[in-house]
N, C-alpha and C positions, 0 to 999 in steps of 0.2 A: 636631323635638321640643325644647322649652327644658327641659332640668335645672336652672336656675339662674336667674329674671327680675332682672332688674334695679331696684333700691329706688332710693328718694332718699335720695340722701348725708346722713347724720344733721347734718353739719356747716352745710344749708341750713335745718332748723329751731335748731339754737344759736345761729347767727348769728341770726334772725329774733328768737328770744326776746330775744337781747344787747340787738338794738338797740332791741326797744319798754323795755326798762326802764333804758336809757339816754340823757339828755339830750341829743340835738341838736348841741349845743354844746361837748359833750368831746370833746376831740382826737380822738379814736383815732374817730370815730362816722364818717366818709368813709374811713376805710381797711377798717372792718369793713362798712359799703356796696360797697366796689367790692370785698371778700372774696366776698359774697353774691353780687354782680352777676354775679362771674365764674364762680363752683362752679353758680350756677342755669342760668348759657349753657350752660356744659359739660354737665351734666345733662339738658337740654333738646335738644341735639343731638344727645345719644348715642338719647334716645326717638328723635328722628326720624331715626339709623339703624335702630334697630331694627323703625320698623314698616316699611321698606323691605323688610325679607326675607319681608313677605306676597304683596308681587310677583315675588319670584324664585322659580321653579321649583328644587326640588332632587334629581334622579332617581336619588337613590343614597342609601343611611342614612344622616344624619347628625343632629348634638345640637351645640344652642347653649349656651351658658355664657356670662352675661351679670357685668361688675363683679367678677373671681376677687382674692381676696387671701389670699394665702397669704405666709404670715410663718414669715421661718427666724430661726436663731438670732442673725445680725448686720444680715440683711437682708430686705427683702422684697420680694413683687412684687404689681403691678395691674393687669389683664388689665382694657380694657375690655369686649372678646368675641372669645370664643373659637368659630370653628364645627371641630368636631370632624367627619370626614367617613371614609365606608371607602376614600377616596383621596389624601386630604392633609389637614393642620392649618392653617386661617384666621385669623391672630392680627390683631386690628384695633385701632390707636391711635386713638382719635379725641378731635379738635381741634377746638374752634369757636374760631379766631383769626380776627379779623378784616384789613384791610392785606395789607403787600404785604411777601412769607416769604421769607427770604435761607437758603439750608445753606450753610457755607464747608466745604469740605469737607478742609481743612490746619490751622484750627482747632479743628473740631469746633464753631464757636459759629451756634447760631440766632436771628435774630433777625426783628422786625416792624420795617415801617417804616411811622407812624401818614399819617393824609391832611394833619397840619398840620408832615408832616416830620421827628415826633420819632421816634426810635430806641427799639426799648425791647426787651433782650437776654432770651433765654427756655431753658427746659430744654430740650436737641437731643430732639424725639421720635424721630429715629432710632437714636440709641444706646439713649433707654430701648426701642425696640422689639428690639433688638439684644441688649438683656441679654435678653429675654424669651423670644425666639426659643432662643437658648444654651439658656438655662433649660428651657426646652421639649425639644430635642434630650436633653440630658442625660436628663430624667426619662421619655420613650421609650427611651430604651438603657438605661435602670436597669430598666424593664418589661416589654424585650426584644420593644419595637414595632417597626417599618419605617414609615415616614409620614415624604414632605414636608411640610418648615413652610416655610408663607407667612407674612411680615408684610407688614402694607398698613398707611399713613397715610392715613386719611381725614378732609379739611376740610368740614367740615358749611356754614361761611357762606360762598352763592355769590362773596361779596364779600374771600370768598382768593384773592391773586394768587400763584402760586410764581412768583417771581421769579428763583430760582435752585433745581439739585436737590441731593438727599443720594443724589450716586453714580446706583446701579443699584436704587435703593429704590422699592418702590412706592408710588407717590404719585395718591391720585385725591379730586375733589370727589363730596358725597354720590352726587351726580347717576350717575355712574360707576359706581358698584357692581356694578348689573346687566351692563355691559358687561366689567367684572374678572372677572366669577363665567363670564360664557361664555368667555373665555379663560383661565381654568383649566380649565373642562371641557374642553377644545380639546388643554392641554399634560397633564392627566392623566384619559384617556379609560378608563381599567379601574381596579374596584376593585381593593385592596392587603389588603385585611382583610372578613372576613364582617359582617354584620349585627352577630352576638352578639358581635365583639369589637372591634367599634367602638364600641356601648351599653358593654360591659367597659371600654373606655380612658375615655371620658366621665364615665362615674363614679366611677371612682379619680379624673379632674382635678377634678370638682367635688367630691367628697370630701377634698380639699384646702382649699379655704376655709375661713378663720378671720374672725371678726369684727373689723372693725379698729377699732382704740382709739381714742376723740374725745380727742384734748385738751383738759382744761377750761382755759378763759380763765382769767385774773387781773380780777377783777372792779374795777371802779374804787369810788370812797370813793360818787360820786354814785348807783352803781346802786340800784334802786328796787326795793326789796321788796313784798310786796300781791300779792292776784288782782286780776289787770288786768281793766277793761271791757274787751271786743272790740271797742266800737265806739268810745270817747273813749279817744284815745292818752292818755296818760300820768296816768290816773284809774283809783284804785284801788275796788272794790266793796265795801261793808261785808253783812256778815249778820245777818241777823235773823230768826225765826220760821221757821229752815231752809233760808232762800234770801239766795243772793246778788244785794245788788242796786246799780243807780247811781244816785247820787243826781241823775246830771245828764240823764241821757236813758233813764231809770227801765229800766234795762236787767235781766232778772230770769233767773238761772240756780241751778238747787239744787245741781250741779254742777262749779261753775268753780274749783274747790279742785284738781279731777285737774288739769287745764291748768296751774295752777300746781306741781304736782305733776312734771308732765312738765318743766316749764320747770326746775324744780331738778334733776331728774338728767343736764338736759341742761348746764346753767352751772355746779352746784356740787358734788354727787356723787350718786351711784348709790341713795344710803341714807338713810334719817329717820329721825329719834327723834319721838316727842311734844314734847318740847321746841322741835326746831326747826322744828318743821312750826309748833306756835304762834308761832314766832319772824316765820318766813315769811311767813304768811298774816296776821299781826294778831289769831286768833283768840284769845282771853284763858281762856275755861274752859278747864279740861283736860276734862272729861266730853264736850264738844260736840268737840273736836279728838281726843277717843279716838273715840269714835261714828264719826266722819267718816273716821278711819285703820279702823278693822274692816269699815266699809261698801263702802270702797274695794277688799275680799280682797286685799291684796299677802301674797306670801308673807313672811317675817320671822325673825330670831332674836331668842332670849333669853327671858326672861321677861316677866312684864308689867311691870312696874314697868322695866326696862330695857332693852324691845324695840325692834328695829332693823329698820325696813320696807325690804325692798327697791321700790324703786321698778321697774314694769316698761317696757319701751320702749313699750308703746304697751296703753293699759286698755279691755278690751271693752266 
């Protein structure tokens, strides 16, 4: 049973928005590309762990917990999935690195080595699985659990070489899973915990999640305000007679104000006024920009004349 599915990282649509209302041509536009490039691989790996466990058989209760963030007061942590089981705890890192994967295990340093030779130095996934595991341990003894914690490192792109390991760690390609999970049933053959307090522990972990914070960008002087056409990059749609339209590939939406809507809580903040929402969009009445904010239902403060929309993460 999944407590917990897995979403896409909010930071794969702010990026997205960045770059369509960013020029090309400004510095930062190939560093915020290969930002994207890399959180969508990661993202996209972790799915194709997950639909692997339709395949594996699991003859004992257990509860998945997919993406956990739980934020303490100096630090925090990020489970990519957790399988909760009435015989042990499954904690699993996953990594879509492509190349060929060095642990040193005297420095603690990880690194890739690319196909054109270049070096390029990376977070040790085993120490963060290492804080996690701790983590984990502590908060079963706080709860007065008994359960082995496993950590596993899984490389989702066939085309990882472990070149060298981290120790006694476990380390396997997607492909491997199924053969991991039959040897754990193998080394812990009897449950440890009944059904009900194995559903009990699952949901005190996933009752720990917190939403984790986006950081908004620093916006450049060149960013481009407007409701964007979806179909001509870098063309903004004017309105008229209640619809948004292009004037280059007569593109026509009555709606494309939420989208930009979305796009602002995701790059500049959470909230709008009438004012800036007319600021944003180009729209010039205020009657036609209040219409359009009531029509929208976001919840809000204040009064009218100084009301503050919240913007929601995502409008039915």
């Amino acid at each position: 049973m999944i407590l917990k599915h897995r979403k896409e990282p909010p930071d794969i649509f702010q990026l997205q928005s960045l770059l369509k209302r960013t020029p090309f041509t400004y510095s930062q536009f190939p560093h915020w590309t290969e930002q994207l490039r890399r959180i969508t691989a990661g993202f996209h790996g972790e799915q194709r762990i997950d639909s692997l466990w339709h395949e594996i058989e699991l003859p004992f209760p257990h509860f998945f917990i997919h993406d956990l963030f739980i934020q303490k007061p100096n630090s925090s942590h990020q489970l990519d999935t957790i399988l909760v089981t009435s015989r042990f705890i499954l904690i699993l890192e996953i990594k879509s690195i492509s190349g060929l994967l060095n642990f040193d295990l005297q420095t603690r340093q990880f690194s890739r080595t690319n196909k054109d030779g270049s070096i390029d130095g990376m977070r040790n996934p085993d120490d963060q699985l290492r804080r996690h595991e701790k983590w984990m341990q502590r908060f079963l003894a706080d709860q007065q659990f008994e359960l082995p914690v496993i950590g596993a490192i899984v490389f989702t792109y066939p085309s990882s070489v472990i070149q060298s390991k981290a120790g006694k760690r476990i380390m396997i390609h997607s492909s491997g899973l199924l053969y991991l999970m039959e040897q754990l049933f193998l080394k812990y053959p009897e449950d440890i915990l009944t059904g009900r307090k194995t559903k009990q522990l699952a949901l005190k972990l996933a009752g720990l999640h917190s939403l984790q914070p986006l950081e908004l960008p620093a916006l450049p002087a060149c960013f481009m305000k407007g409701v964007l056409c979806p179909v001509c990059p870098g063309l903004c749609l004017t309105y008229h007679r209640g619809k948004w339209r292009c004037s280059k590939c007569v593109h026509v939406d009555s709606l494309a104000h939420l989208d930009a809507l979305s796009q602002y809580r995701a790059l500049v903040k959470a909230t709008i006024t009438s004012s800036e929402f007319r600021e944003f969009t180009g729209i010039s009445s205020r009657s036609v920009a209040s219409k359009m904010l009531v029509h929208a239902k976001m919840p809000y403060t204040g009064s009218f004349k100084d009301r503050n929309y919240i913007i929601p993460e995502a409008f039915l």
